[in-house]
BAVEX-678564 format. One line per 4 residues: number of its first residue (from 0); their letters; for each residue x, y, z of N, C-alpha, C, O. Coordinates in steps of 0.02 Angstrom, whole numbers, padded with zeros to 5 digits. Each point is the difference from the previous one (the first is absolute). Layout:
NUM> A> X:Y:Z:X:Y:Z:X:Y:Z:X:Y:Z; ...
END
This chain:
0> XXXX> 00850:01664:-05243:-00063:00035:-00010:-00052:-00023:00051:-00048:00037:00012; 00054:-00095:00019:-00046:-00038:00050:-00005:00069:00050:-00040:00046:00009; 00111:-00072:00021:00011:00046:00058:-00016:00071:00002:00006:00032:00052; -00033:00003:-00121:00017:00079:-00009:-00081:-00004:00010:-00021:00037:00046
4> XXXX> -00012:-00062:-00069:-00080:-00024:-00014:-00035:-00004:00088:-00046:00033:00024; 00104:-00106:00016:-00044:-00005:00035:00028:00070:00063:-00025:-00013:00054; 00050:00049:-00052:00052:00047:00022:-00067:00051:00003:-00024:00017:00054; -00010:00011:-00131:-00041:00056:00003:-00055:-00021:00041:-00021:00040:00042
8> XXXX> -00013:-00109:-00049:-00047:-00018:00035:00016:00015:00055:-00033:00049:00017; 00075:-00070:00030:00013:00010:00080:-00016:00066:-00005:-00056:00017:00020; 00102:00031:-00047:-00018:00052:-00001:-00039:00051:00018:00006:00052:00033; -00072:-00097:-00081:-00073:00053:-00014:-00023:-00036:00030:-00019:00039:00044
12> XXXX> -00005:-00103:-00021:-00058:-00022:00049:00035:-00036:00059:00052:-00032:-00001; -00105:00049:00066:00023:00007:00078:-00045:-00058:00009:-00043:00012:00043; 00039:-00073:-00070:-00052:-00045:00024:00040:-00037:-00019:-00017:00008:-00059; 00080:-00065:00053:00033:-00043:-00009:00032:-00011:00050:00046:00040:00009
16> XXXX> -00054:-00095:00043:00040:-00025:00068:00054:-00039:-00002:00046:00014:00038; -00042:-00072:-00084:00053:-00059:-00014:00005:00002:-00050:-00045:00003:-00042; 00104:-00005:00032:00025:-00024:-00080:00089:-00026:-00013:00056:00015:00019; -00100:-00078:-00077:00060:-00033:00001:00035:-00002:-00050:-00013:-00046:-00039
20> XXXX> 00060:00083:00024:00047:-00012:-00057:00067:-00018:-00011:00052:00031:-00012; -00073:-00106:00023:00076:-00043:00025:00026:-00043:-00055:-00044:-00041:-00016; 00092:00036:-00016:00019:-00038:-00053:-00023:00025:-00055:-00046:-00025:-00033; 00082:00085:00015:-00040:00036:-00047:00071:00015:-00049:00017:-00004:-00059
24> XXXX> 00007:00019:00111:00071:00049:-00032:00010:00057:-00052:00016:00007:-00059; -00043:00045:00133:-00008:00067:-00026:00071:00045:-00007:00006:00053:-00031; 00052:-00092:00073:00039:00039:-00002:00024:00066:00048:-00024:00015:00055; 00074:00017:-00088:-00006:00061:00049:-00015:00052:-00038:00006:00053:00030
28> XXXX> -00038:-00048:-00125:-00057:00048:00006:-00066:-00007:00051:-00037:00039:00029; 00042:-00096:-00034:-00081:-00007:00025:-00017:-00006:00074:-00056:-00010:00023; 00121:00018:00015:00012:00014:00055:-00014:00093:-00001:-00043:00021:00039; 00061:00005:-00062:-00004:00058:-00015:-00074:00032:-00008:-00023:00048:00030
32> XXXX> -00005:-00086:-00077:-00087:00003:-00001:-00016:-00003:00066:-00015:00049:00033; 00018:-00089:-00018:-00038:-00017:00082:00024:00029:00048:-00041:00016:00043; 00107:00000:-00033:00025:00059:00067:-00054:00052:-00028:-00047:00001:00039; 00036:00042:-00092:-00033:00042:-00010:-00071:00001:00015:-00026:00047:00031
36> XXXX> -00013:-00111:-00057:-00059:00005:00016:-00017:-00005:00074:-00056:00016:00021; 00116:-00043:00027:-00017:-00018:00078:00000:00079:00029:-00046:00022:00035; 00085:00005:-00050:00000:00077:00019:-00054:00047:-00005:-00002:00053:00031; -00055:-00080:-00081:-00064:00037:-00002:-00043:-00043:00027:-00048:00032:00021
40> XXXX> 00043:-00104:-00009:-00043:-00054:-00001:00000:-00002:00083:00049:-00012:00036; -00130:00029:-00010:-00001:-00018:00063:-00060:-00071:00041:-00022:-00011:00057; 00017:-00017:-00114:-00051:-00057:00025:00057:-00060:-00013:00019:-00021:00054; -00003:00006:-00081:00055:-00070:-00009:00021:-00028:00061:00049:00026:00026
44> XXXX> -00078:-00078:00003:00055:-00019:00067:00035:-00048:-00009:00044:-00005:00042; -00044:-00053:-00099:00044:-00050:-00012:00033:00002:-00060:-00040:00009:-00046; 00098:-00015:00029:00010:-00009:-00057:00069:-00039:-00004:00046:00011:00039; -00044:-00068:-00102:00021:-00049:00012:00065:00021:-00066:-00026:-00009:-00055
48> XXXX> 00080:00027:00050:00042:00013:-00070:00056:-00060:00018:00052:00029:00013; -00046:-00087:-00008:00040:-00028:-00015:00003:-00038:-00040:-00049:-00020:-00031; 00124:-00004:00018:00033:-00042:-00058:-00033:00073:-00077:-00050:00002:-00034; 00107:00040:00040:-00031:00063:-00034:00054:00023:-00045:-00006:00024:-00056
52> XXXX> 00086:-00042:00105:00064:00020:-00028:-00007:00065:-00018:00007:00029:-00054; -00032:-00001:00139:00012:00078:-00008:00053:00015:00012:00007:00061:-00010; 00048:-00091:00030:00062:00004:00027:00025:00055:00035:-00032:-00013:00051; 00065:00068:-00034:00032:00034:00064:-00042:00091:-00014:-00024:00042:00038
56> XXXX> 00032:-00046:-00100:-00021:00050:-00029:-00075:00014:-00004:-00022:00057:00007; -00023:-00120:-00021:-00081:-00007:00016:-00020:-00008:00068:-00057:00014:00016; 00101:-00036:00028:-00003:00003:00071:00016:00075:00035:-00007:00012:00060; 00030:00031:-00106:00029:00060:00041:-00074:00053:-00011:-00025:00046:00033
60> XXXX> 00004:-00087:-00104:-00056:00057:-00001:-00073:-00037:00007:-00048:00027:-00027; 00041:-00075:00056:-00051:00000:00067:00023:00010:00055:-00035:-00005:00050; 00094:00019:-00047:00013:00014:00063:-00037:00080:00027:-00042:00016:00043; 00067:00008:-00074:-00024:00089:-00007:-00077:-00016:00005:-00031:00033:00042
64> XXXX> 00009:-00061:-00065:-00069:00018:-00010:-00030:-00017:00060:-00050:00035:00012; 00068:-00089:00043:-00016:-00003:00047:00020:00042:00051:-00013:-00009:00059; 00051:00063:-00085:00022:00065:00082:-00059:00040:00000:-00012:00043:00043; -00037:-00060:-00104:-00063:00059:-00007:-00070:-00038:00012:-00048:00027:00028
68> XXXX> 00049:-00098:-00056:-00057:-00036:00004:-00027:-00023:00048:00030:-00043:00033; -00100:00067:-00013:-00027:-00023:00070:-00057:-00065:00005:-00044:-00008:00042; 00062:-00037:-00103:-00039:-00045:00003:00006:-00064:00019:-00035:-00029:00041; 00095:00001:-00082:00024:-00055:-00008:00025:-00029:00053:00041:00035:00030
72> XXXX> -00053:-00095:-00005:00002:-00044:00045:00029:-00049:-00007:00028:-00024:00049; -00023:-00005:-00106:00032:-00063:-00008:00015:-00003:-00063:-00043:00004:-00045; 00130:-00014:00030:00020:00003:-00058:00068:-00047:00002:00047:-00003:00040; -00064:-00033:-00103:00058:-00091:-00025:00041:00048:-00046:-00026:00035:-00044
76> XXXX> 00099:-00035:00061:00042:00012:-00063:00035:-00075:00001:00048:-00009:-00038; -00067:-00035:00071:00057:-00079:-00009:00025:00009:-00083:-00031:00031:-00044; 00071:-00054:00040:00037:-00013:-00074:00005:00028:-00032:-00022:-00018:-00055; 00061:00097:00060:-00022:00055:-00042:00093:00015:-00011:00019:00051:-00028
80> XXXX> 00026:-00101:00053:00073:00015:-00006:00011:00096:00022:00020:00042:-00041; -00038:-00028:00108:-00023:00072:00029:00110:00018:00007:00037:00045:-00020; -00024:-00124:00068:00077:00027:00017:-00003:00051:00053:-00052:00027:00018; 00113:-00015:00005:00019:00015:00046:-00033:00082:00013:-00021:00024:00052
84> XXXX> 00028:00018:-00146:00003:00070:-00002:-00096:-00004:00012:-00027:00041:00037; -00008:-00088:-00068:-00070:00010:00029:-00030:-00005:00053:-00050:00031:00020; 00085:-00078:00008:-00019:-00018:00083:00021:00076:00035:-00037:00023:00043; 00092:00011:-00062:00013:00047:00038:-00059:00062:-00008:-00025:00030:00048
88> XXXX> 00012:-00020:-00106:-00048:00065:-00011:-00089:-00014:00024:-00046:00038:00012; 00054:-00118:-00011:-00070:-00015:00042:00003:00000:00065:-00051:00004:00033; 00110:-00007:-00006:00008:00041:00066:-00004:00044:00034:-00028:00005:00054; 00066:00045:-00099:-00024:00091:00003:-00089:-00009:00007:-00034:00006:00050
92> XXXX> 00014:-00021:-00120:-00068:-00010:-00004:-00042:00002:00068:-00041:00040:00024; 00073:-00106:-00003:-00039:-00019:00069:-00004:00043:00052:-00053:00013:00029; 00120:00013:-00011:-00011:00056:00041:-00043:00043:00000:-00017:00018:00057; -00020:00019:-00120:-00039:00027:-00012:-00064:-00019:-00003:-00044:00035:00025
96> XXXX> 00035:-00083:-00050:-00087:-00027:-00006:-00003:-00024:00074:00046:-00020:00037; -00134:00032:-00020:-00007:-00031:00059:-00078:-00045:-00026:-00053:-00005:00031; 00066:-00016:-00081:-00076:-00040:00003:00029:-00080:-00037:-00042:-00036:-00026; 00099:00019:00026:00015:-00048:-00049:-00005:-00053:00075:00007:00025:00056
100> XXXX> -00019:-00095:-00066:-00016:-00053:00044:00039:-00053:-00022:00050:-00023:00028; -00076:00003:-00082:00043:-00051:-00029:00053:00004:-00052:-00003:00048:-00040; 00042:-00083:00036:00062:-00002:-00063:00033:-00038:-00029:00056:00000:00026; -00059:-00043:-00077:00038:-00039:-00001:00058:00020:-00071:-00015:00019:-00057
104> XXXX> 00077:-00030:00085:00063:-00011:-00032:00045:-00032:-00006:00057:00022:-00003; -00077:-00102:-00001:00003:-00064:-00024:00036:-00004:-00048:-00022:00026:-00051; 00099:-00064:00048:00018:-00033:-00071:00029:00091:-00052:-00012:00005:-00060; 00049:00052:00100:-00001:00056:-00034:00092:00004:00001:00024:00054:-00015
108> XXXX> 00026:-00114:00032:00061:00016:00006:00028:00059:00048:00052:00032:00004; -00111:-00035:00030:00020:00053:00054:00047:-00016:00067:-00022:-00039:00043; 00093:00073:-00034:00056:-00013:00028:-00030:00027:00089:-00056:00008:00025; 00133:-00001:00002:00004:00042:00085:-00016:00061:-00019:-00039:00029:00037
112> XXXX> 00069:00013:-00109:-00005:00051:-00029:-00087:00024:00036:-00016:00033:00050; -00011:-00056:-00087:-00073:00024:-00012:-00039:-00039:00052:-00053:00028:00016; 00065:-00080:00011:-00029:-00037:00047:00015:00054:00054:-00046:00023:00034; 00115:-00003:-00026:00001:00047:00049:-00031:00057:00027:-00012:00016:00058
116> XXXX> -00001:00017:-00121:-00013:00072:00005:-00109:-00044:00024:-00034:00027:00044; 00018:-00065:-00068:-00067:-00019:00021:00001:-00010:00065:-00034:00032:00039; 00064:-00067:-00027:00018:-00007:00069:00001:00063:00045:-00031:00001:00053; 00070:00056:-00080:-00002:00049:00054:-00039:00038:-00003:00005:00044:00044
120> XXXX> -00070:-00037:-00099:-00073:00008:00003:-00061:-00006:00017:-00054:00030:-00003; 00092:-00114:00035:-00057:-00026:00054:-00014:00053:00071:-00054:00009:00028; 00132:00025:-00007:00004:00033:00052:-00044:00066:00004:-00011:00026:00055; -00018:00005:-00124:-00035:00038:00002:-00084:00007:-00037:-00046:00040:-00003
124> XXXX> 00063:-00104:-00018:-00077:-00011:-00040:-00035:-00035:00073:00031:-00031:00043; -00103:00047:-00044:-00029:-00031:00057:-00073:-00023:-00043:-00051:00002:00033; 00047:-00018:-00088:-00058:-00032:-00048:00020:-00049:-00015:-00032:-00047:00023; 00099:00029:-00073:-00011:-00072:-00008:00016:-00069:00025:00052:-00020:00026
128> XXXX> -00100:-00008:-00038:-00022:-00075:00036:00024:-00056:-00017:-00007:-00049:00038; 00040:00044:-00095:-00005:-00054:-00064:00056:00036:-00029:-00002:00056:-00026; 00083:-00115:00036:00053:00028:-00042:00018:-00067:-00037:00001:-00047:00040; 00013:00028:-00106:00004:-00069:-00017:00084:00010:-00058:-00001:00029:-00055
132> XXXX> 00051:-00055:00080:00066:00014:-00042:00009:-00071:00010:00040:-00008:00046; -00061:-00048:-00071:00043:-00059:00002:00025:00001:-00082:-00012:00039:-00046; 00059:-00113:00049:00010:00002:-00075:00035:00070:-00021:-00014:00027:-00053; 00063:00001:00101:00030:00057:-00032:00099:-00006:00042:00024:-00049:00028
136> XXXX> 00002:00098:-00038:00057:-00019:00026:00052:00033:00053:00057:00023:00002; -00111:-00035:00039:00002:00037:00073:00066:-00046:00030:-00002:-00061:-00006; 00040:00082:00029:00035:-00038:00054:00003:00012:00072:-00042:00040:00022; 00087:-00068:00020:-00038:-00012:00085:00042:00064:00016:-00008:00014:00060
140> XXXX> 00047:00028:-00091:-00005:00051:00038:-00071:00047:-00027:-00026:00038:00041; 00005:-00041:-00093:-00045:00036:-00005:-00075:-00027:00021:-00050:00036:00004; 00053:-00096:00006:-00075:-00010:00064:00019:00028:00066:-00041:00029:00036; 00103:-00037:-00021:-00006:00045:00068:-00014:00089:00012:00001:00039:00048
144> XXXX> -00015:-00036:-00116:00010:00090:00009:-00094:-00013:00024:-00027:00022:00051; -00002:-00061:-00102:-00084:-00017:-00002:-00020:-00018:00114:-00048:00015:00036; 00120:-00055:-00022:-00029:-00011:00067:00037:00057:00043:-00003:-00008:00061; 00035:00058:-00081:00007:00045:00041:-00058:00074:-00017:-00014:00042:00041
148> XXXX> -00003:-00045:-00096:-00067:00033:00017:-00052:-00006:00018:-00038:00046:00016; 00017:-00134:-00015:-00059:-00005:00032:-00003:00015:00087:-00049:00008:00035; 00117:-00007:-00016:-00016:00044:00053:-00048:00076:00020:-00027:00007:00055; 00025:00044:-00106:-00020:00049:-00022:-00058:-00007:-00011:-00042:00043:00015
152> XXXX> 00026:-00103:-00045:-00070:00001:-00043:-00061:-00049:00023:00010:-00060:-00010; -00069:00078:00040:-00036:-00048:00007:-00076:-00023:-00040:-00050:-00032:00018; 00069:00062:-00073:-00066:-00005:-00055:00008:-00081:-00044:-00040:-00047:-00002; 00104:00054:-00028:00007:-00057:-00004:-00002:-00085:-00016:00050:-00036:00001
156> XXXX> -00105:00018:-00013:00004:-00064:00011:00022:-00085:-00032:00002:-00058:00019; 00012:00101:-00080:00009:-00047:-00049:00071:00008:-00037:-00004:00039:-00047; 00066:-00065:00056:00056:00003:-00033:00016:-00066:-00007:-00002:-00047:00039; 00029:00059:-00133:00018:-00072:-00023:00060:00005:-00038:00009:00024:-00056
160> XXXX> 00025:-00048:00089:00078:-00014:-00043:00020:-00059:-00012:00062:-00004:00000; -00094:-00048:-00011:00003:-00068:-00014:00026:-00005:-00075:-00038:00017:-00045; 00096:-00038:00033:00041:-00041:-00064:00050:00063:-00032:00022:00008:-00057; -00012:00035:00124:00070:00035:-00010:00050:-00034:-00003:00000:-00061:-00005
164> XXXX> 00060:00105:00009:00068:-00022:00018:-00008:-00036:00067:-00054:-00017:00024; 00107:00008:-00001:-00007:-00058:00061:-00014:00061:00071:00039:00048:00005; -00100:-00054:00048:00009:00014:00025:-00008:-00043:00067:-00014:-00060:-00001; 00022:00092:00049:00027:-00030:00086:-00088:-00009:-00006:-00042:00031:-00033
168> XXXX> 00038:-00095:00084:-00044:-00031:00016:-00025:00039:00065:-00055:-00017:00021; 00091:00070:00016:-00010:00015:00037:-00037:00066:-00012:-00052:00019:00028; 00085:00011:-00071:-00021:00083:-00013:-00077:-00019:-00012:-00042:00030:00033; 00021:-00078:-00078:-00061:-00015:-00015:-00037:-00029:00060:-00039:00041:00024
172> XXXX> 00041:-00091:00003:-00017:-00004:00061:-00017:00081:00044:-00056:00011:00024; 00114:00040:-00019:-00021:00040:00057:-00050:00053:-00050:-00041:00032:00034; 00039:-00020:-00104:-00042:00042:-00028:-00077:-00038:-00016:-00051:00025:-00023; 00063:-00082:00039:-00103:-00035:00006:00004:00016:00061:-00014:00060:00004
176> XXXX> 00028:-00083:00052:-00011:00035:00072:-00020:00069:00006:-00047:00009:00040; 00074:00049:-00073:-00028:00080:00009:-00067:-00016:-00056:-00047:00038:00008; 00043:-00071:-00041:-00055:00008:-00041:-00074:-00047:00001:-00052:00009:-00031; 00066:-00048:00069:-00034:-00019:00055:-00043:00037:00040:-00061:00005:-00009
180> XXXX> 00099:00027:00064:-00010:00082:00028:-00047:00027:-00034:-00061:-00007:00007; 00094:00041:-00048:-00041:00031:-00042:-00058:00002:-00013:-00042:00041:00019; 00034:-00112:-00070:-00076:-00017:00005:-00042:-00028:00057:-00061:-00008:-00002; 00087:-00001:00038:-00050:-00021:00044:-00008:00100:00046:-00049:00015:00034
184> XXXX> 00078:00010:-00041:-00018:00088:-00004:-00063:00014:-00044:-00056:00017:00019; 00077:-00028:-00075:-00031:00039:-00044:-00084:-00040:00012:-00054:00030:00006; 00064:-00096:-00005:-00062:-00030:00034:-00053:00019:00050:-00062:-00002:00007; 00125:00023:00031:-00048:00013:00083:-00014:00090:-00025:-00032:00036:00038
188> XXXX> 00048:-00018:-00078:-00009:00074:-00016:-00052:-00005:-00047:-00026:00052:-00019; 00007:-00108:-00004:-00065:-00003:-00059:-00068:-00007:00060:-00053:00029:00014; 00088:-00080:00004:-00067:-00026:00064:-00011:00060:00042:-00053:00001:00032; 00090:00042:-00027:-00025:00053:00068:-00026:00057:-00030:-00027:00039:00040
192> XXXX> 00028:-00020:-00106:-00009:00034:-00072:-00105:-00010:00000:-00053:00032:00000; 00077:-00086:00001:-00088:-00063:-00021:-00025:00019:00036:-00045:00041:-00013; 00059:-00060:00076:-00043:00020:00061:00008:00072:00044:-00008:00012:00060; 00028:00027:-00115:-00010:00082:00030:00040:00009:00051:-00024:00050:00026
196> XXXX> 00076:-00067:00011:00058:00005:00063:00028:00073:-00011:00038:00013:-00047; -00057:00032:00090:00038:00065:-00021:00079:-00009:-00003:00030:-00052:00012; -00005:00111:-00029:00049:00002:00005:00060:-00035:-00041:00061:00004:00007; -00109:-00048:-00058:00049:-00042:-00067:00048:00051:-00053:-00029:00027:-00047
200> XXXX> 00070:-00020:00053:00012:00022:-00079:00013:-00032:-00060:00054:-00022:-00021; -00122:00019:-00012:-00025:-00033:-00037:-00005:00058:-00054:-00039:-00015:-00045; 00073:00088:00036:-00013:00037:-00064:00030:-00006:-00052:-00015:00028:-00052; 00084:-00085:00064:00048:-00020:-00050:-00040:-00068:-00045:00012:-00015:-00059
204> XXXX> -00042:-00006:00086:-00031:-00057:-00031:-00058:-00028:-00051:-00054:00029:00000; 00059:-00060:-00024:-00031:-00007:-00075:-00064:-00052:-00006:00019:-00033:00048; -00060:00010:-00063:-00021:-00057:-00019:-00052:00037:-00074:-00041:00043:-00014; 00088:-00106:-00018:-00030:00026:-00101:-00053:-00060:-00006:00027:-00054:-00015
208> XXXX> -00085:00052:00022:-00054:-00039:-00007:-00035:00010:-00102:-00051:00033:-00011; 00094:-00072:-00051:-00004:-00003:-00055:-00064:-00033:-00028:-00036:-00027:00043; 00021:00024:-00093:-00077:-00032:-00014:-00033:00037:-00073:00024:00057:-00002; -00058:-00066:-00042:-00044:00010:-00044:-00078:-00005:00022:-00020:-00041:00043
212> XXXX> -00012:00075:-00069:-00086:-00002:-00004:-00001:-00014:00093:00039:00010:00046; -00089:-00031:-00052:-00037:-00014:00057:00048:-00067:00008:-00009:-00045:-00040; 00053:00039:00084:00043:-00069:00024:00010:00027:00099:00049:-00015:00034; -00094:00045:-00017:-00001:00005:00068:00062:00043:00046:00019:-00021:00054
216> XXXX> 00005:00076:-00082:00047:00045:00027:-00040:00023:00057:00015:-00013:00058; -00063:00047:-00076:-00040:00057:00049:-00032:-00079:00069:-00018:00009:00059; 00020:-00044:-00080:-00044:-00053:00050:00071:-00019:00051:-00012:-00008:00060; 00075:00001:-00081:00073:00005:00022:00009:00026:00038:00021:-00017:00055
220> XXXX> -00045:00097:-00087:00039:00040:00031:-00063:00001:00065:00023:-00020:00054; -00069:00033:-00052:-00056:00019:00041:00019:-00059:00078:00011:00016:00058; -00014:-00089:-00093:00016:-00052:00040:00074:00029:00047:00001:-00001:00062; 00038:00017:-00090:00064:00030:00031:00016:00051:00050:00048:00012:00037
224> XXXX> -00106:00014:-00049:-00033:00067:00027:-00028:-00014:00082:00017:00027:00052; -00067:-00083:-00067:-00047:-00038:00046:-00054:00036:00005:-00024:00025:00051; -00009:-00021:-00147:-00049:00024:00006:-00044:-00051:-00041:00024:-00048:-00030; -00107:00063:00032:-00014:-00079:-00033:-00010:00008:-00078:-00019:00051:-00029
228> XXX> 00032:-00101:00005:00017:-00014:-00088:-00046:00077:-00035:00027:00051:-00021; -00112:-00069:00023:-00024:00036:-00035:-00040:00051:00006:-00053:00008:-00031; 00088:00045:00088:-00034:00071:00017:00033:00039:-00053:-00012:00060:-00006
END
């Protein structure tokens, strides 16, 4: 009933940015609530559902909800036992959304199966920044599928497969090297962004500046701008 409750809220009001509903254990009704409310809900940019035991089936239906949702930016399923069949349909997913940045799917028993098919999503997603699968059960052929797409991909910057199956010291080694790259890209593409450099393509890119009441967004954003605090 939590989940069905806080589900209508998303719903009906467009003024909720973060929210955390982690250790709750809603399940995969209540996975169900929330794919639904993300599909109408366009202010939400964080939202935190782990340790939820939405398992493959609550993972399939946020999955859907993100091929439509143009908000969400950063979303934790860690510990939600997703497996192989959820990792795969958040893949599809991905292909489709272009506003998601961060992700984490931490600790979800996720195999080469589903590690894979993410992997070959990197080759066509060019948004997200932030991929986090440690603690799952990736093996070294399936980090190499992760370092043969980062060839493809230079958005990038954050992949974590730390306390898988055993992998080569090397594959990891050559996938911080492209990601490296990367950010120091995406860097020199912020800085030339800042200072007005024509010719950036900078229309893919995001910055979610979060806050309540008067906590200095507009003074942020203005400063960012390089305009002064209080015109």
């Amino acid at each position: 009933r939590g989940a069905e409750f806080v589900s209508a809220v998303l719903a009906k009001r467009n003024r909720i940015v973060s929210l955390d509903l982690s250790k709750n254990l809603i399940g995969e009704m209540g996975g169900e609530y929330i794919g639904r409310a993300l599909q109408e809900n366009t202010s939400l940019r964080e939202l935190n559902l782990s340790n939820n035991e939405l398992l493959a089936s609550g993972a399939c239906l946020i999955a859907e909800a993100l091929e439509v949702n143009t908000g969400l930016v950063i979303l934790d399923l860690s510990n939600n036992q997703i497996g192989d069949a959820g990792a795969q349909r958040l893949a599809d997913a991905l292909q489709v959304n272009d506003v998601m940045v961060t992700l984490n799917l931490a600790s979800n028993f996720i195999g080469d199966i589903g590690g894979g098919n993410l992997a070959d999503t990197l080759k066509v997603n060019d948004t997200l920044a932030c991929l986090r699968l440690s603690a799952n059960r990736i093996t070294n052929d399936g980090a190499k599928r992760f370092t043969a797409a980062l060839k493809d991909n230079t958005n990038l910057v954050v992949l974590n497969l730390e306390d898988n199956e055993i992998i080569s010291g090397n594959v990891l080694a050559s996938q911080r090297s492209v990601l490296k790259k990367n950010f120091k890209k995406r860097r020199d593409m912020f800085k030339q962004a800042l200072n007005g450099t024509d010719g950036v393509a900078w229309n893919r890119s995001r910055v979610s500046i979060l806050g309540q009441g008067s906590c200095g967004k507009s003074a942020t954003v203005r400063a960012l701008q390089g305009l002064p605090f209080n015109s």
